[in-house]
C-alpha positions in Angstrom: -104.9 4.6 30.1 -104.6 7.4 27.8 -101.5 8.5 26.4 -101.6 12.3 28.3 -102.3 9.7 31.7 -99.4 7.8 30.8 -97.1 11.1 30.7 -98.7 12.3 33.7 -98.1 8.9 35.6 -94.4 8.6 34.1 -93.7 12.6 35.6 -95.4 11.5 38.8 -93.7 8.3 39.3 -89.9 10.3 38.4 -91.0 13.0 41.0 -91.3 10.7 43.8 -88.5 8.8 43.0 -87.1 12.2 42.8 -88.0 13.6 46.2 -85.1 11.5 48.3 -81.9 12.8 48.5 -78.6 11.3 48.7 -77.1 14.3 49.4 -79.0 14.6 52.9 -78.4 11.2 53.9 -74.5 11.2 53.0 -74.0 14.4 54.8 -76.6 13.5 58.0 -74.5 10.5 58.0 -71.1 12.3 58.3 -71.6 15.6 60.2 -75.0 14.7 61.8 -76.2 18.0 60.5 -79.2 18.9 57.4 -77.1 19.7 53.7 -78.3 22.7 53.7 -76.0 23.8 56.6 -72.8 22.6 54.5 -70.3 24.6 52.3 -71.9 28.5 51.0 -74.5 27.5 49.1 -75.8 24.4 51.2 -76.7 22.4 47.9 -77.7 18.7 47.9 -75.6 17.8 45.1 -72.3 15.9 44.5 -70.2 18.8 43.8 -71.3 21.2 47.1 -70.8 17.5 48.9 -67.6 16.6 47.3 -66.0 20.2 48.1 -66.6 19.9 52.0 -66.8 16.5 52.8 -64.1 15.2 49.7 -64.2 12.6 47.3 -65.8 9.5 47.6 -69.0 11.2 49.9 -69.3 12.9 46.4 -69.3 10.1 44.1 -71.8 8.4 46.8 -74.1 11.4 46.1 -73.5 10.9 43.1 -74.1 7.3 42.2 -77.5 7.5 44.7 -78.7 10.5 42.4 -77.8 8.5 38.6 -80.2 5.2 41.0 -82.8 6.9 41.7 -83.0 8.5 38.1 -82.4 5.2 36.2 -85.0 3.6 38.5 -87.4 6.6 37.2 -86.6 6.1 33.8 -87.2 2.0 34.2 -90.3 2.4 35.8 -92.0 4.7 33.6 -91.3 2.8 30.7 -92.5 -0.4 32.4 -95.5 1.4 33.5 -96.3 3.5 30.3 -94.0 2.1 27.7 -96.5 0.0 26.2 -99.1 2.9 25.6 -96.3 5.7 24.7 -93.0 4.5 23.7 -89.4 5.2 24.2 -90.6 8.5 25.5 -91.6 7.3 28.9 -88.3 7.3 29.6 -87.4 10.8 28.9 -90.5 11.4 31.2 -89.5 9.5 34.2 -86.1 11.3 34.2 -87.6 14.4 33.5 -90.1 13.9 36.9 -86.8 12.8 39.0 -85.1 15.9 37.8 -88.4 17.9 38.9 -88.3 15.7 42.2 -84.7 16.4 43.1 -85.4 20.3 42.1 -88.3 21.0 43.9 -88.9 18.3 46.7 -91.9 18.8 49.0 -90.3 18.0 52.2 -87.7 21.0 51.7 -88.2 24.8 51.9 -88.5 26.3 48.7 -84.9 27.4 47.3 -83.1 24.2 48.9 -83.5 21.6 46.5 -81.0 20.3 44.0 -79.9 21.4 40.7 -80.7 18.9 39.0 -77.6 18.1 36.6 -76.9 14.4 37.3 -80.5 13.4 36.9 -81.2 15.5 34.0 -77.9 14.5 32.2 -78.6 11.0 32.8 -82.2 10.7 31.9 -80.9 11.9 28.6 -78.2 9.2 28.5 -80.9 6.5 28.8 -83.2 8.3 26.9 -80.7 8.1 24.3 -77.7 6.4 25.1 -75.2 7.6 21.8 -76.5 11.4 21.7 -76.8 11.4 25.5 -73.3 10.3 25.9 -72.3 13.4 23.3 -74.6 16.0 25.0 -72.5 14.6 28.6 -68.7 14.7 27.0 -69.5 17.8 25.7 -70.8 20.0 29.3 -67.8 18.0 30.8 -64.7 19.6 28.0 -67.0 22.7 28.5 -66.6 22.4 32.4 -62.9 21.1 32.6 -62.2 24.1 29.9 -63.5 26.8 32.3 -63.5 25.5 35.5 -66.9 26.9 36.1 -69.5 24.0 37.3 -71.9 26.3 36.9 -71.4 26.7 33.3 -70.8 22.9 32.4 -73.9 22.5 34.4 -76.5 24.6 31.9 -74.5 23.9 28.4 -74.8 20.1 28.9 -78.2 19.5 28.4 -78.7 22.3 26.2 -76.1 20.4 23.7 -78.6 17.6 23.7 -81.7 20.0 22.6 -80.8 19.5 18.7 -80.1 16.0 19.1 -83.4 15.8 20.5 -85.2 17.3 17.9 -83.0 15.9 15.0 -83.1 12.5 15.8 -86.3 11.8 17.9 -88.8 14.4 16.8 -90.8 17.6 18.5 -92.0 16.4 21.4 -88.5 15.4 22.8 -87.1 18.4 21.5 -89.0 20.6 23.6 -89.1 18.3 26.3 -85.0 18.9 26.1 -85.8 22.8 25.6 -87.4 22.8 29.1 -85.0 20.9 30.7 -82.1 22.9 29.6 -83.9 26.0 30.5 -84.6 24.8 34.2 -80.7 23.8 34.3 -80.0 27.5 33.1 -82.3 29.3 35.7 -80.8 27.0 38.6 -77.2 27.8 37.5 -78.1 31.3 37.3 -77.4 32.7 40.5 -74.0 31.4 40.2 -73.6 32.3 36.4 -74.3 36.0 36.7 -71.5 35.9 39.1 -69.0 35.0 36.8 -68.2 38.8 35.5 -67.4 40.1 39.0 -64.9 37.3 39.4 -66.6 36.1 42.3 -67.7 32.8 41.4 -66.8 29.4 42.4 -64.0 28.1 40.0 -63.2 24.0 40.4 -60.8 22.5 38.5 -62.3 19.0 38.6 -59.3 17.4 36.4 -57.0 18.6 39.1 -59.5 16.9 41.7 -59.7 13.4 40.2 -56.0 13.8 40.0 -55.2 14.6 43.4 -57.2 11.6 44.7 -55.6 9.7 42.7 -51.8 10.6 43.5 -53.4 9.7 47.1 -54.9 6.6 46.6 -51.4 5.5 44.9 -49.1 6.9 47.9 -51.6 5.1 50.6 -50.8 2.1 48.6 -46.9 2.2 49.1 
C-alpha cells in the first residue's frame, strides 16, 4: 500500500467510525424523538444533550463520541501504522471528526461539531501536548462561559505543538482541524457581541450535580 493509500484508508476508516452518533441514540432512547428536534440548535453533541436531557445523558454522549474516536485512531494505526507512522493516528481521528461533522445519513447542516473527537484524536495523537492543547480550551471555556469559544481555541492551541514537536505535515493537519472547529463554532461565535449567545457555566454544572449526588446520598 502506498503511503498516500494508507492516509486515504486511515480518513476512510475514522469517517465511518465517525458516521454513528451517540447523541441520536441517547436522545431516541429518552424522548423517542431525532436530536435534531432537541434544545435550539438540535446538535448531536454532549453539551446540546447535557442542557436538555441533564447530566449523565451528556457524559454518555460523551464517552460514546471519545469510543468511537479512540477506536479510529487504534485502527488506523493497526491498519496503516506500519507503512506511515504515528501519524495514522492523527488520521483516523481526523476522519471520525469529519464522520461526526458531516455524516451521510443526516441532512446537511445537522451533524456534530466535532470538539470531543477532534480534541481527543489530538490527545492520542500526542498524549502530553494533547493534554495542554485540552486544559487550555477548558480554562478558556470555564473563563468565559462561552462553549463556543472553548470549543474553536482548543485545538487551535495544539497547532504550534503540532508543528514544533512533530513536524509539517501534523502542523497543518492541526491548522485544518482548528479551522473546521472555528467555522462550526461560528454561527454561535459571531453572536457573542449582540449578547445573544448561549453562556454555560460548566463549573457551576459539575458542581450542582455534585451537591445532588451528595444530598441523594443522606
Amino acid at each position: 500500500m502506498s503511503e498516500v493509500g494508507a492516509r486515504a484508508l486511515c480518513l476512510l476508516v475514522g469517517y465511518a467510525l465517525g458516521n454513528f452518533m451517540t447523541a441520536e441514540v441517547v436522545t431516541r432512547a429518552l424522548t423517542g424523538k431525532p436530536c435534531r428536534d432537541l434544545g435550539k440548535t438540535g446538535n448531536p453533541g454532549m453539551a446540546n444533550v447535557m442542557a436538555n436531557l441533564g447530566f449523565v445523558p451528556g457524559i454518555l454522549v460523551l464517552i460514546g463520541d471519545l469510543a468511537k474516536c479512540g477506536l479510529a485512531c487504534l485502527l488506523a494505526w493497526l491498519i496503516a501504522g506500519p507503512s506511515i507512522g504515528h501519524i495514522a493516528v492523527l488520521f483516523g481521528g481526523v476522519g471520525a471528526t469529519l464522520g461526526h461533522d458531516f455524516p451521510v445519513w443526516l441532512p446537511p447542516g445537522k451533524g456534530g461539531k466535532g470538539v470531543a473527537t477532534s480534541c481527543f484524536a489530538m490527545f492520542l495523537f500526542s498524549p502530553l501536548w494533547g493534554l495542554a492543547a485540552n486544559v487550555i480550551g477548558m480554562l478558556v471555556t470555564f473563563a468565559t462561559k462561552y462553549l463556543c469559544i472553548g470549543g474553536a481555541v482548543l485545538p487551535a492551541s495544539f497547532v504550534p505543538f503540532a508543528f514544533l514537536f512533530y513536524g509539517r505535515e501534523a502542523g497543518v493537519i492541526s491548522i485544518l482541524v482548528a479551522v473546521l472547529c472555528f467555522w462550526k463554532h461560528w454561527p454561535a461565535i459571531r453572536t457573542i457581541p449582540a449578547g445573544t449567545c448561549e453562556k454555560t457555566d460548566v463549573l457551576a454544572a459539575l458542581q450542582k450535580f455534585v451537591a445532588s449526588k451528595r444530598k441523594s446520598e443522606k
